[in-house]
Backbone atoms as SQL, in Angstrom:
CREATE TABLE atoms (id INTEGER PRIMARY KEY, chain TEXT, resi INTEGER, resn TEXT, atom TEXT, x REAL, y REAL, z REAL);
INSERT INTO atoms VALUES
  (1, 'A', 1, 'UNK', 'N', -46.008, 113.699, -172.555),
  (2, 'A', 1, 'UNK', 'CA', -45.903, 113.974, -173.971),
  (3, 'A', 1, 'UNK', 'C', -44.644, 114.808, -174.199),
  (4, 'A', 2, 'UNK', 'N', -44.008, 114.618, -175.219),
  (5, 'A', 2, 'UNK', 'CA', -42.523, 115.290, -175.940),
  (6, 'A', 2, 'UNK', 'C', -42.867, 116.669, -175.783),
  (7, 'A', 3, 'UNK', 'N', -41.846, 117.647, -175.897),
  (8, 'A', 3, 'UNK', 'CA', -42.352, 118.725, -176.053),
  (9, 'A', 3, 'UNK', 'C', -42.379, 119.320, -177.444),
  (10, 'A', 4, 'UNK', 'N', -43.186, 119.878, -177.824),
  (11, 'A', 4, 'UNK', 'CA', -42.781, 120.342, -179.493),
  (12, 'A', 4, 'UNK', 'C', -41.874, 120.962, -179.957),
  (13, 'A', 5, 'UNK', 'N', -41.026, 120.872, -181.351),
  (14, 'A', 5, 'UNK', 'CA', -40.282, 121.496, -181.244),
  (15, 'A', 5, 'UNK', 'C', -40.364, 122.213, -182.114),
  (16, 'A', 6, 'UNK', 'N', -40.061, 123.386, -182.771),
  (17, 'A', 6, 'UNK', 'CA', -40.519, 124.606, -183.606),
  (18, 'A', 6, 'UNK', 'C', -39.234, 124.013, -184.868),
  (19, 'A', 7, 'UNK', 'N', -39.631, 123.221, -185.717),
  (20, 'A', 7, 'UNK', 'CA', -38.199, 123.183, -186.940),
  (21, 'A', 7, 'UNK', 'C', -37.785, 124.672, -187.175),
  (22, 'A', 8, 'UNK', 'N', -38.552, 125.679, -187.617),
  (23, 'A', 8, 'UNK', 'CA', -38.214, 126.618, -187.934),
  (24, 'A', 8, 'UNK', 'C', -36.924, 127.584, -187.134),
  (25, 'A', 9, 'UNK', 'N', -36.963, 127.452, -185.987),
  (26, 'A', 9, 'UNK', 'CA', -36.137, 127.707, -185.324),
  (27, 'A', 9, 'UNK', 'C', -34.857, 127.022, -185.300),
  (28, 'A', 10, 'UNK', 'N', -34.525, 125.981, -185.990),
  (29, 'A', 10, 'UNK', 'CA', -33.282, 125.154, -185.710),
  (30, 'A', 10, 'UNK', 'C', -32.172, 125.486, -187.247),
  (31, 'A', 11, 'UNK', 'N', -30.920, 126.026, -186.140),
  (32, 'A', 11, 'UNK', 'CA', -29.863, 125.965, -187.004),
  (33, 'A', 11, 'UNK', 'C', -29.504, 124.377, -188.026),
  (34, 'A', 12, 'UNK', 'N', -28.489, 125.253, -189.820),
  (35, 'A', 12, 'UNK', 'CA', -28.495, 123.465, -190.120),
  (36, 'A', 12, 'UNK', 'C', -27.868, 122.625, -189.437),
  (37, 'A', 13, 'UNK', 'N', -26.986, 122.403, -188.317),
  (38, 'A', 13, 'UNK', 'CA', -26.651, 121.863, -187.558),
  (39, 'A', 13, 'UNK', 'C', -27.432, 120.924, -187.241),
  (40, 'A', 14, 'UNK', 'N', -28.210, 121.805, -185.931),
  (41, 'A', 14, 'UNK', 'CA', -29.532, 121.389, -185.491),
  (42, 'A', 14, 'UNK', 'C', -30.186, 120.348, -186.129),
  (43, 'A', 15, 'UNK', 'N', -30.776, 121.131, -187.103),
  (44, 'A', 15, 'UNK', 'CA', -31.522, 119.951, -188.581),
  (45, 'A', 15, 'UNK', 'C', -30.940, 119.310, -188.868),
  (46, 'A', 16, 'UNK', 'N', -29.687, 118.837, -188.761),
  (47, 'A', 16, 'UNK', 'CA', -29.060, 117.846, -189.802),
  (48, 'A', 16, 'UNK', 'C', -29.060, 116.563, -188.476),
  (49, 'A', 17, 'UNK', 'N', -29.193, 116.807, -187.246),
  (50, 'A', 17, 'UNK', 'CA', -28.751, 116.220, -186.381),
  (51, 'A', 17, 'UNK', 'C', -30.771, 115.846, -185.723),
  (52, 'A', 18, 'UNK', 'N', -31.982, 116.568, -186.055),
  (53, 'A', 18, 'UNK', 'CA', -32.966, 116.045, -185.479),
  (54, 'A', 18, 'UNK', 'C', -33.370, 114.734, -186.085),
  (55, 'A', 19, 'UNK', 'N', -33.952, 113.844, -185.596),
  (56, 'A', 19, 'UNK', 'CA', -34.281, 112.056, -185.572),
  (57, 'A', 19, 'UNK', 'C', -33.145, 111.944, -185.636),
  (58, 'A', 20, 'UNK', 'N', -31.866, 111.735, -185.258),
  (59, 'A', 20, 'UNK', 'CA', -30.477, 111.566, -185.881),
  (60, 'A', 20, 'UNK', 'C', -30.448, 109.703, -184.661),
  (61, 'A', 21, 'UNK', 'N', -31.717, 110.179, -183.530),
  (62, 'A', 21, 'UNK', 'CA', -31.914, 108.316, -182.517),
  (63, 'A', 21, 'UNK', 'C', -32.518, 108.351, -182.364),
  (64, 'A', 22, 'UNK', 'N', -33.671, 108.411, -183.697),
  (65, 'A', 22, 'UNK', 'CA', -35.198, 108.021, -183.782),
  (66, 'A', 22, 'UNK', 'C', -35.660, 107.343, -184.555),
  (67, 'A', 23, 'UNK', 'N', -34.827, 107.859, -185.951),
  (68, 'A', 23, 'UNK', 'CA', -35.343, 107.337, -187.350),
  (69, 'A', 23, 'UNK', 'C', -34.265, 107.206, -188.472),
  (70, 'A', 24, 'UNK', 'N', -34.765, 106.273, -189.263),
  (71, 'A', 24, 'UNK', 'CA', -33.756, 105.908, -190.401),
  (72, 'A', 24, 'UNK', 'C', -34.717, 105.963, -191.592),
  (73, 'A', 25, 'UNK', 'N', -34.122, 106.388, -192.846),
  (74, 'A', 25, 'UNK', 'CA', -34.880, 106.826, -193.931),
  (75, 'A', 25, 'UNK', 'C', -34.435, 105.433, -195.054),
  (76, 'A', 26, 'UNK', 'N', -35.631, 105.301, -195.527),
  (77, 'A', 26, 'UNK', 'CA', -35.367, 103.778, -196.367),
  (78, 'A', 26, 'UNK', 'C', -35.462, 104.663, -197.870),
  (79, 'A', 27, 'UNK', 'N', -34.625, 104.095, -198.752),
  (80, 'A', 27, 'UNK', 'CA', -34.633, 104.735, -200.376),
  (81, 'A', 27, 'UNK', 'C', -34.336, 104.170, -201.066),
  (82, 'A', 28, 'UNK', 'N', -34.960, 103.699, -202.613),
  (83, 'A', 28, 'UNK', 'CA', -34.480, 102.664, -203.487),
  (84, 'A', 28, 'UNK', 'C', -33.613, 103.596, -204.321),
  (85, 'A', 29, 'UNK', 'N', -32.554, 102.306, -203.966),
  (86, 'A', 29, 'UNK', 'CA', -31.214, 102.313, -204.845),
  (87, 'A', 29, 'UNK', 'C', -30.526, 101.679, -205.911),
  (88, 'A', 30, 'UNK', 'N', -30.000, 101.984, -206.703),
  (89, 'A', 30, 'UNK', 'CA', -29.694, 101.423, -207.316),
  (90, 'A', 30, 'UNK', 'C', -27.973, 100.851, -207.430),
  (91, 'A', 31, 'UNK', 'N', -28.374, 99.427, -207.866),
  (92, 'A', 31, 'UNK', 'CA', -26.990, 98.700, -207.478),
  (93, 'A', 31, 'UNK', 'C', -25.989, 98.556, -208.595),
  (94, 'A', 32, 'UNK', 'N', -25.157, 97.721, -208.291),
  (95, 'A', 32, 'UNK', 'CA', -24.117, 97.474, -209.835),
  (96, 'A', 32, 'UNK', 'C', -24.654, 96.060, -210.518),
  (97, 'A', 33, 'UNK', 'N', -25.037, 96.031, -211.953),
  (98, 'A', 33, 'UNK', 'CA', -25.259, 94.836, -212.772),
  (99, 'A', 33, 'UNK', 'C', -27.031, 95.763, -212.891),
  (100, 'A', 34, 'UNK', 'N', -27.343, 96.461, -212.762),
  (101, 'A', 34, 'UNK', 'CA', -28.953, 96.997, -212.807),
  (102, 'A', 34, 'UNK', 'C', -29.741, 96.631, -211.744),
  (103, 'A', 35, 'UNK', 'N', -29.264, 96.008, -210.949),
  (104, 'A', 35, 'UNK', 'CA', -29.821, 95.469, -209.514),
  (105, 'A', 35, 'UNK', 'C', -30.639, 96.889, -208.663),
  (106, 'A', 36, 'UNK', 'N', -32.130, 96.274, -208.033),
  (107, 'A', 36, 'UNK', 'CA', -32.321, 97.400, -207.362),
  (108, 'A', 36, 'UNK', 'C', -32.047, 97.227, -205.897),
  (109, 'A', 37, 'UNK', 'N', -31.906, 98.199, -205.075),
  (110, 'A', 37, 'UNK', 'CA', -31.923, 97.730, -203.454),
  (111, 'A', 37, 'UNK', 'C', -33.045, 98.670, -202.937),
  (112, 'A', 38, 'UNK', 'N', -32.278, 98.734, -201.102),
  (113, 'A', 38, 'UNK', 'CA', -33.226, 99.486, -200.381),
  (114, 'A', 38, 'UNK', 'C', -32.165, 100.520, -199.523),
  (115, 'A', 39, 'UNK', 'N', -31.645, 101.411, -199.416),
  (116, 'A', 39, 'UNK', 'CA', -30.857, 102.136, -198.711),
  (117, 'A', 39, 'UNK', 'C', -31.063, 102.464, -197.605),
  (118, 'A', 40, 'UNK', 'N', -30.588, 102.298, -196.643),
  (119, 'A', 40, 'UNK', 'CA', -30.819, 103.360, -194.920),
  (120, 'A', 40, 'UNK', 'C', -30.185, 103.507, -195.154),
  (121, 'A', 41, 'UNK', 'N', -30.432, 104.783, -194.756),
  (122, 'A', 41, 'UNK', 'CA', -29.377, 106.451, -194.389),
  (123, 'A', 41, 'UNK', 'C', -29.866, 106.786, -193.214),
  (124, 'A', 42, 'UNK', 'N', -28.911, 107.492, -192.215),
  (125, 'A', 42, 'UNK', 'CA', -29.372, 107.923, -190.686),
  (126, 'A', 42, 'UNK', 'C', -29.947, 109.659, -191.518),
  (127, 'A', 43, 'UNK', 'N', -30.805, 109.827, -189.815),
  (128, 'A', 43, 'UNK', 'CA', -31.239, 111.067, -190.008),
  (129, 'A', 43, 'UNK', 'C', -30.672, 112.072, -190.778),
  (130, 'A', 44, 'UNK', 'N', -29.238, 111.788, -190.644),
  (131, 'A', 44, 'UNK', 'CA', -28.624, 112.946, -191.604),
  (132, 'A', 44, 'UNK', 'C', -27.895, 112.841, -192.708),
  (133, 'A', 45, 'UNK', 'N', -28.531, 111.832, -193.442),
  (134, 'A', 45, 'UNK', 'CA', -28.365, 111.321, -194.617),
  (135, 'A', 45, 'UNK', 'C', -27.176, 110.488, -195.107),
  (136, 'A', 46, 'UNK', 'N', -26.423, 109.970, -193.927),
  (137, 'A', 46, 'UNK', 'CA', -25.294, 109.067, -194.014),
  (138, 'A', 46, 'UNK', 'C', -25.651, 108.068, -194.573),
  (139, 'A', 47, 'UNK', 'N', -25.022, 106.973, -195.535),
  (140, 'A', 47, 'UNK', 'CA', -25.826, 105.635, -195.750),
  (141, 'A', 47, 'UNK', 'C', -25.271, 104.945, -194.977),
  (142, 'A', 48, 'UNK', 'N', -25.970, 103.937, -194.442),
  (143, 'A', 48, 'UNK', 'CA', -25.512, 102.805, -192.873),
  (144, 'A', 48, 'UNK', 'C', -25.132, 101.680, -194.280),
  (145, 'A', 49, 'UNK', 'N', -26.349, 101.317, -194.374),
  (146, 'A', 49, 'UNK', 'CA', -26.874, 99.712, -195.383),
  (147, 'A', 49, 'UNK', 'C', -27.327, 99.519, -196.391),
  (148, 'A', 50, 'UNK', 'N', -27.560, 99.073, -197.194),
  (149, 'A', 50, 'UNK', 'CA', -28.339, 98.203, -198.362),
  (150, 'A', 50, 'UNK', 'C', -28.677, 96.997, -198.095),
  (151, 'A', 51, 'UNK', 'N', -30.479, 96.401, -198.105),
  (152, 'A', 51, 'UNK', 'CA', -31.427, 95.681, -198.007),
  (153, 'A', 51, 'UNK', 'C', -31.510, 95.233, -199.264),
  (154, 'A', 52, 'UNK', 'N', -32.245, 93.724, -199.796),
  (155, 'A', 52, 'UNK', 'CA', -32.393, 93.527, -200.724),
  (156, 'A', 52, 'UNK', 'C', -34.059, 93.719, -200.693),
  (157, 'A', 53, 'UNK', 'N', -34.826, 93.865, -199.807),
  (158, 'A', 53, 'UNK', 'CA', -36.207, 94.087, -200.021),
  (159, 'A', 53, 'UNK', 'C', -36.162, 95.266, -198.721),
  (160, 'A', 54, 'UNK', 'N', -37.813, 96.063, -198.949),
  (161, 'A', 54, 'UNK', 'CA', -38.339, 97.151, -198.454),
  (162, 'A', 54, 'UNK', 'C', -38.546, 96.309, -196.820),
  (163, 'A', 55, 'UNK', 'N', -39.327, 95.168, -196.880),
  (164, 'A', 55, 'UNK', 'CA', -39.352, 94.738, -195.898),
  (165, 'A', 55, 'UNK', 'C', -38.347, 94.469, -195.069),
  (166, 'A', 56, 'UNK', 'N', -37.095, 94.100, -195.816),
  (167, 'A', 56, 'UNK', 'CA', -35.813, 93.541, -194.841),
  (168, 'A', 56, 'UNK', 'C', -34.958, 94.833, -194.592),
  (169, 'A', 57, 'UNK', 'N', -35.160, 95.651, -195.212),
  (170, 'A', 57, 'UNK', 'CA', -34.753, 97.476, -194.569),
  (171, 'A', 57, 'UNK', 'C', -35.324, 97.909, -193.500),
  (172, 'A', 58, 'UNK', 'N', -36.922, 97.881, -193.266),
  (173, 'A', 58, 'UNK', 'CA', -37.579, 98.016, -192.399),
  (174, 'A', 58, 'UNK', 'C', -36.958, 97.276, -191.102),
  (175, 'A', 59, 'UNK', 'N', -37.260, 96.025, -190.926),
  (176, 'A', 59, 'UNK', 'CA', -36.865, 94.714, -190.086),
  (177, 'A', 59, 'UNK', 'C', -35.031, 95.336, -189.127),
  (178, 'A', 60, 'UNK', 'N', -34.501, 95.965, -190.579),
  (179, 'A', 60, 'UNK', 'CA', -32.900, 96.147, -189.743),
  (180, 'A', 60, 'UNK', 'C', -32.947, 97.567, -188.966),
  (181, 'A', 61, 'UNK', 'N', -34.303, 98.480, -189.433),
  (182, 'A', 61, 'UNK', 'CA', -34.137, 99.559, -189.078),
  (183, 'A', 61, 'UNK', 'C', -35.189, 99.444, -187.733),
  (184, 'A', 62, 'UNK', 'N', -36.164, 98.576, -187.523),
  (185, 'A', 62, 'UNK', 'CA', -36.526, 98.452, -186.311),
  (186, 'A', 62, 'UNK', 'C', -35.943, 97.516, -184.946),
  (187, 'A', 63, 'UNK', 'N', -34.786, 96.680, -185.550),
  (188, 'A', 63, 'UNK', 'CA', -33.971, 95.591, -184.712),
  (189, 'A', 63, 'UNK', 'C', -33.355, 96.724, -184.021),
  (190, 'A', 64, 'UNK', 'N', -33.028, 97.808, -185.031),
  (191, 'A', 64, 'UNK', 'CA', -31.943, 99.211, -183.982),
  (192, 'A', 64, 'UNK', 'C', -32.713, 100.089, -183.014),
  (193, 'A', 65, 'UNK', 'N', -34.155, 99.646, -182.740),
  (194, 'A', 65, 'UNK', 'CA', -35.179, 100.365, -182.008),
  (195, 'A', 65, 'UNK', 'C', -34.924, 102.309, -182.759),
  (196, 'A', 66, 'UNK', 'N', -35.351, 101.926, -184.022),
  (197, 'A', 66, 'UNK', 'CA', -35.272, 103.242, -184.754),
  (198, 'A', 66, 'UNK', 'C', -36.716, 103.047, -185.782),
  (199, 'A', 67, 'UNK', 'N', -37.277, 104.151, -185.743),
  (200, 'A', 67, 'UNK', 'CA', -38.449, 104.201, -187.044),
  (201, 'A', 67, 'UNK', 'C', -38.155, 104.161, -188.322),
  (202, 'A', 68, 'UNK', 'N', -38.432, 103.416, -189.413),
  (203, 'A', 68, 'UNK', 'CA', -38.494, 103.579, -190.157),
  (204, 'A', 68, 'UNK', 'C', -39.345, 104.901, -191.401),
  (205, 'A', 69, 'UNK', 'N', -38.267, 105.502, -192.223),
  (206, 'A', 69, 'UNK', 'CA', -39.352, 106.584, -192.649),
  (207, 'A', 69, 'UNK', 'C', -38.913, 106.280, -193.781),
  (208, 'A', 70, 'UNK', 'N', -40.178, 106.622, -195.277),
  (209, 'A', 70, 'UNK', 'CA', -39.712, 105.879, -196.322),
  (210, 'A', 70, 'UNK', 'C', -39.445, 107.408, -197.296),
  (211, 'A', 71, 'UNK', 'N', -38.589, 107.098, -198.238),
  (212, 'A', 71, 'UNK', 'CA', -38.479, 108.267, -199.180),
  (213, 'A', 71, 'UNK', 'C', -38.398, 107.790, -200.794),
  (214, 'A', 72, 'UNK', 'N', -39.239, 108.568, -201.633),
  (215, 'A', 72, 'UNK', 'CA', -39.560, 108.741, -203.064),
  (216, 'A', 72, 'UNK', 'C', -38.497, 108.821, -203.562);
C-alpha cells in the first residue's frame, strides 16, 4: 500500500505538482460559436485537450494510463 501523504504539509510547489502522473481533471468548457466541450487539464491545471463528449475526455484520459477526476 502507498504511503500516505499529509497534504497539509506540502509546499505550493509540492501541491501544484501532486497527481501531476496520476490524474487529469475533466471540466466543461466553453467553446467559440456557443459550443460546449470537455477540458483536461493536468494535475496542475495546464489545459492538454478539448473532448467533444464527457465520455471521449474520459477514454483520452485513460488511453494516457491517468485517472480521470471530474470538476463542477
Amino acid at each position: 500500500m502507498p504511503e500516505a501523504i499529509d497534504l497539509r504539509s506540502l509546499n505550493s510547489q509540492q501541491l501544484a505538482g501532486f497527481g501531476l502522473e496520476q490524474m487529469a481533471y475533466i471540466k466543461k468548457v466553453q467553446l467559440a460559436q456557443g459550443l460546449t466541450g470537455f477540458g483536461i487539464f493536468s494535475a496542475d491545471g495546464r489545459p492538454v485537450a478539448v473532448a467533444e463528449t464527457m465520455e471521449m475526455a474520459e477514454a483520452v484520459i485513460r488511453q494516457n494510463e491517468l485517472e480521470p477526476v471530474h470538476i463542477n
